[in-house]
N, C-alpha and C positions, 0 to 999 in steps of 0.2 A: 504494500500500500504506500502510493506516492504522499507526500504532504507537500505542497505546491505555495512556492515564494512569491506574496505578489507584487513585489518590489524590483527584486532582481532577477520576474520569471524562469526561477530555477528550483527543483527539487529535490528533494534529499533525504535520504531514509538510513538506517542504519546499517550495522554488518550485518545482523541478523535475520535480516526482514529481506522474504524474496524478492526479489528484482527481473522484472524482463530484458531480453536483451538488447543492446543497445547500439549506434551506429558511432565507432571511430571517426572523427572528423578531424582536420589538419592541426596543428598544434599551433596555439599561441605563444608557446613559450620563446621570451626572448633567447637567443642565439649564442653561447658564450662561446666566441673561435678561442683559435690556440690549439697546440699537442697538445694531446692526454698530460702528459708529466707534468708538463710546463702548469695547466691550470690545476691539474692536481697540485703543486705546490704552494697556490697564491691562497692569500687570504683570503674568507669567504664568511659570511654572514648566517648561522641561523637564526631567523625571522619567526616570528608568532602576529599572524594576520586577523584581525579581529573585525567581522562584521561589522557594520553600524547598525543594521534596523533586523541582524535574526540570529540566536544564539549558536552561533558556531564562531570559527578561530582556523586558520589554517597553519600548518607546518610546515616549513621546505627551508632551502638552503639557496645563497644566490650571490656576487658579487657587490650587486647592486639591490637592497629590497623594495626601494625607492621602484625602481624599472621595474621588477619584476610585479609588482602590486599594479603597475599602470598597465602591463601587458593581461590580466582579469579580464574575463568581459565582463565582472561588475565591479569594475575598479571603483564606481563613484560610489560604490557602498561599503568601501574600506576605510576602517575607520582608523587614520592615520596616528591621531593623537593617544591612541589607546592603541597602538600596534610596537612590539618588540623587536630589536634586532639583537644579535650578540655577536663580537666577533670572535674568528677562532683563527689560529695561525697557516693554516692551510686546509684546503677544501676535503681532504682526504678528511681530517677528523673532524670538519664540520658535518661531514654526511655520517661521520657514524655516530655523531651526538645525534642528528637529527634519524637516521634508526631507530637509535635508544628508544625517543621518545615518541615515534610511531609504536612500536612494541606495547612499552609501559600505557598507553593511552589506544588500545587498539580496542577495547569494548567501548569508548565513545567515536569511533569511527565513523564519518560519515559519506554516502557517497552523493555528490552533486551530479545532475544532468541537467539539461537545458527541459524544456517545458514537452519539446517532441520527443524525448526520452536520448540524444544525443549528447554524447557525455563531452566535455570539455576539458581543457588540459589543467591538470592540478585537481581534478574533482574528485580523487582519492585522499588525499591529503586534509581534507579539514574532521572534525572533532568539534564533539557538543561543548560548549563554551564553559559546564561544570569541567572540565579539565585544566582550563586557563591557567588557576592561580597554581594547580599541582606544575604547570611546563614550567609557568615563572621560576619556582622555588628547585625544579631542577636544574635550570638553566645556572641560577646565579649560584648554586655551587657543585657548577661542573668544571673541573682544572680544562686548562688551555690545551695541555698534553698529556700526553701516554705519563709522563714521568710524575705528573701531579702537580707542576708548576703552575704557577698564577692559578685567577679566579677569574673568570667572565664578569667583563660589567655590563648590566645589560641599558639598553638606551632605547628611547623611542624613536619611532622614524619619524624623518621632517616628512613636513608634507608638500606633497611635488605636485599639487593644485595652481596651474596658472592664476588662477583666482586669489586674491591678497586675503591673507588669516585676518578675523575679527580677534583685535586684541582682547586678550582673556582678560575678566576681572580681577580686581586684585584676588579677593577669596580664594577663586578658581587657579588663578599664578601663584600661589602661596602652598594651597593645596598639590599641587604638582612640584615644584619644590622640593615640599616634605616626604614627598612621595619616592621622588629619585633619591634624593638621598640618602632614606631607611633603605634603598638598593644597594647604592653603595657603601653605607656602612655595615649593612651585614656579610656584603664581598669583602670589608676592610679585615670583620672580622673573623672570617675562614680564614681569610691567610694566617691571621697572628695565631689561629689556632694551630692550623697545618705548621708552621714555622715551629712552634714549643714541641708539640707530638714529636716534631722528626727529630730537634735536639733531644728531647728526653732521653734518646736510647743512648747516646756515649755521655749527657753528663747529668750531675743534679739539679733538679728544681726546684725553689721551695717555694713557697706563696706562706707570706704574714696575714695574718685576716686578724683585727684588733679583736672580734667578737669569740674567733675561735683559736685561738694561736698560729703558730709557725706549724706549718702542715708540707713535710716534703714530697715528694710527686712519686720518686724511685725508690733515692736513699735516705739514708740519716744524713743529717750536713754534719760538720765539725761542731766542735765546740766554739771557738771563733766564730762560726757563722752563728750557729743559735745567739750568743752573744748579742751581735748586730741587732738579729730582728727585733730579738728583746729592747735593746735601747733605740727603735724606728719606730719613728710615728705614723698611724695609718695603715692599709694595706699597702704591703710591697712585695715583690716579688724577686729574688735572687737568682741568678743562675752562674751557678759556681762551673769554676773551673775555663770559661768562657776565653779566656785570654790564651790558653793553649790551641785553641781552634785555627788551624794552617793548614788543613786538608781541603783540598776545593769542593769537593762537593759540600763541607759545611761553613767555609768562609764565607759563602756567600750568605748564609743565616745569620750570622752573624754579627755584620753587616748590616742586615736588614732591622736589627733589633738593637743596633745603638743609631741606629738613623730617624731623627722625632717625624721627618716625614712620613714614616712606616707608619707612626699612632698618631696621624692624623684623620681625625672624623668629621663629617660634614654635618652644619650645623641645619641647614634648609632657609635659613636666613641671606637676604640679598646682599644686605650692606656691605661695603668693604671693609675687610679685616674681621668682620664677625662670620664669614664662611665655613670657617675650622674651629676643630675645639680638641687639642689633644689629649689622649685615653692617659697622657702619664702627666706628673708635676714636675716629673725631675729625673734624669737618667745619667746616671755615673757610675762610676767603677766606685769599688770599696778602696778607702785610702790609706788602707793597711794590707789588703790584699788585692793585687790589680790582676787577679783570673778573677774575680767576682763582680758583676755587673749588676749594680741594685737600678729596681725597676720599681718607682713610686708611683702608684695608681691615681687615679684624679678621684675627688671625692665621687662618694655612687649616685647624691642626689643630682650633680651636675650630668653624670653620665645616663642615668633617668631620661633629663630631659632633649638629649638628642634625639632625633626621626631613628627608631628603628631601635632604641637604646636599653629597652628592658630585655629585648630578644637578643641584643648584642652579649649584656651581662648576662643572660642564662646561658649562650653557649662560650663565655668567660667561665662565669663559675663551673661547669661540666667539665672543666679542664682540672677542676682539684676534686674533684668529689670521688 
């Protein structure tokens, strides 16, 4: 049983539900030249297409999502401003992200054809719109590569409407705002999580928590180190031994976690200089021991009130429990 679009004269049923058969018609799909290799190695976009006026979202992968959304024959029911892209380092593992998430979402499947039952290009590819917020929340913490490096940020598509955008209200630009932001600080915080996990295994961790003590992660710390925590104010976090780190695979960690850029989080705020709000007060070696790196957390009410900032500290505290 068809259920019939009367906007975008197109219909659409699920995996389950018989279908008769239907007439292959020419492909609209924009044309990506190039060898094989070559565009297997470029960079490539998975995209999350979100109707405007009927709940579904489509999937796919593309250079450009911008073009690929205008070549639709119902491009003018894409709803730009609510549509995804992510990018990935090369096309090769942008298709198998975008697999994945065919796979994981194939009971909201949906198929589109045209109104005479002639199916169109990409009309496999879309998904009942209860699946959206699950693709998001894969999306943004799915690594870049095989190796687990970076975090996808995901971003909206501009919209490639010759027609000039009505400028959004403030509410409405405030809310959007807040919106990407809690995006990007929850990508902020996979990484810092991914970063601690992989040091854990060659050295120790501890985490101070004023309410619950010095709580180590692996080992015991020294007695010097307890010392410390004890006379720190605040939650703080040590990670001993840090200063021995000369192997490349974890200099670059390392690195990463005396750099205040690393724990920088976005506030959702426009003004200049109020953008950011960094997760730490203060980042310094111990000045008795220079392998120990103290990590002084920002108070938790200020961390509260970032976009995205309680789910940030739940997947913080997960990392000591």
């Amino acid at each position: 049983m068809y259920k019939m679009m009367s906007k975008s004269r197109m219909s659409w049923h699920t995996e389950g539900e018989t279908r008769g058969s239907v007439c292959t018609r020419r492909s609209r799909r924009v044309i990506e030249d190039g060898p094989l290799a070559t565009r297997q190695a470029e960079k490539c976009h998975v995209y999350l297409l979100v109707h405007r006026d009927e709940p579904r979202f489509k999937i796919g992968i593309s250079r450009s999502p911008g073009s690929r959304a205008k070549s639709l024959p119902d491009v003018e029911n894409i709803a730009m401003e609510n549509s995804f892209q992510a990018l990935f380092p090369s096309r090769t593992r942008a298709l198998e992200v975008e697999n994945g998430l065919h796979r994981l979402l194939s009971g909201l499947r949906l198929h589109v054809v045209r109104e005479d039952g002639d199916r169109w290009d990409g009309g496999t590819e879309w998904f009942a719109i209860g699946g959206l917020s699950f693709a998001l929340n894969i999306l943004q913490n799915t690594p870049l590569t095989h190796d687990g490096d970076g975090m996808v940020i995901l971003k909206r598509l501009e919209d490639a409407s010759p027609q000039p955008k009505e400028r959004p209200c403030a509410r409405e630009a405030r809310m959007r705002r807040q919106f990407d932001a809690a995006q990007a600080n929850m990508a902020r915080m996979s990484q810092i999580v991914q970063v601690f996990r992989r040091l854990n295994d060659e050295l120790t961790i501890t985490r101070r928590d004023p309410e619950r003590g010095a709580k180590p992660s692996r080992t015991d710390a020294s007695e010097k180190l307890k010392t410390l925590l004890t006379l720190a104010h605040g939650e703080m976090v040590c990670v001993h031994g840090i200063g021995n780190l000369w192997e490349s695979e974890t200099l670059a960690l390392r690195y990463r976690l005396t750099d205040s850029q690393f724990w920088m989080f976005e506030t959702g705020k426009a003004g200049e200089g109020v953008r950011e709000q960094s997760w730490l007060s203060r980042i310094q070696f111990d000045w008795t021991n220079k392998t120990s790196l103290l990590l002084f957390v920002e108070d938790r009410a200020v961390l509260e009130k970032l976009p995205g900032g309680r789910a940030a500290l739940r997947l913080w505290d997960a990392l000591w429990d």
